[in-house]
N, C-alpha and C positions, 0 to 999 in steps of 0.2 A: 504494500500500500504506500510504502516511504517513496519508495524509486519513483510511483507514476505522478504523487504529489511535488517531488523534487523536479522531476520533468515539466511538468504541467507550471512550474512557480519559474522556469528557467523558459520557458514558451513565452510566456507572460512579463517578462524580464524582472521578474520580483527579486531584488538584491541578496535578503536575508527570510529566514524563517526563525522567529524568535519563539519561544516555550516557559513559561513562569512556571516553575514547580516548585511545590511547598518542601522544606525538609525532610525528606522523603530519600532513603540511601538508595530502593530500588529503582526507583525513579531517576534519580538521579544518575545514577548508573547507566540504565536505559538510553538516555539522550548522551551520555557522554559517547557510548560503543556506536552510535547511530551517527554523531559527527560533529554535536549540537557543542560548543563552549562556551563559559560561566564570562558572561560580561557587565555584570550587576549583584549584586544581593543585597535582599531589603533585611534588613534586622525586624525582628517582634514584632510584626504586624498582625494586627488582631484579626482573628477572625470573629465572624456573629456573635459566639458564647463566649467572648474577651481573650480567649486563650491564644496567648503568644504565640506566632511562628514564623521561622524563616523563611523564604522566598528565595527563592535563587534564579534567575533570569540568563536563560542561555540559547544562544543565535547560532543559526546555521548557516553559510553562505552559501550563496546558490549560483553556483558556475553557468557561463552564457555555454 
């Protein structure tokens, strides 16, 4: 599903594809093996029920 979205974003001439994942190791993991790199992270941002957590914001670039 990544490759036709990665093509389809590089048709499109879409520079980057970025992904916000909450501190999450699986996850995080996930987008790193896929290609995705940490170009951000939000410290304790609360969610709904006040509970702190981190954000990690990480961009993929998307070759012509």
């Amino acid at each position: 599903m990544f490759a036709a979205t990665r093509t389809r974003a590089a048709d499109l001439e879409v520079v980057a594809i970025n992904a916000t994942i909450r501190d999450n190791r699986g996850g995080l993991a996930y987008h790193e093996k896929m290609g995705f790199r940490t170009y951000r992270t939000l410290e304790a941002v609360k969610l709904q029920d006040g509970r702190p957590v981190d954000r990690i914001l990480k961009r993929y670039p998307v070759e012509p």
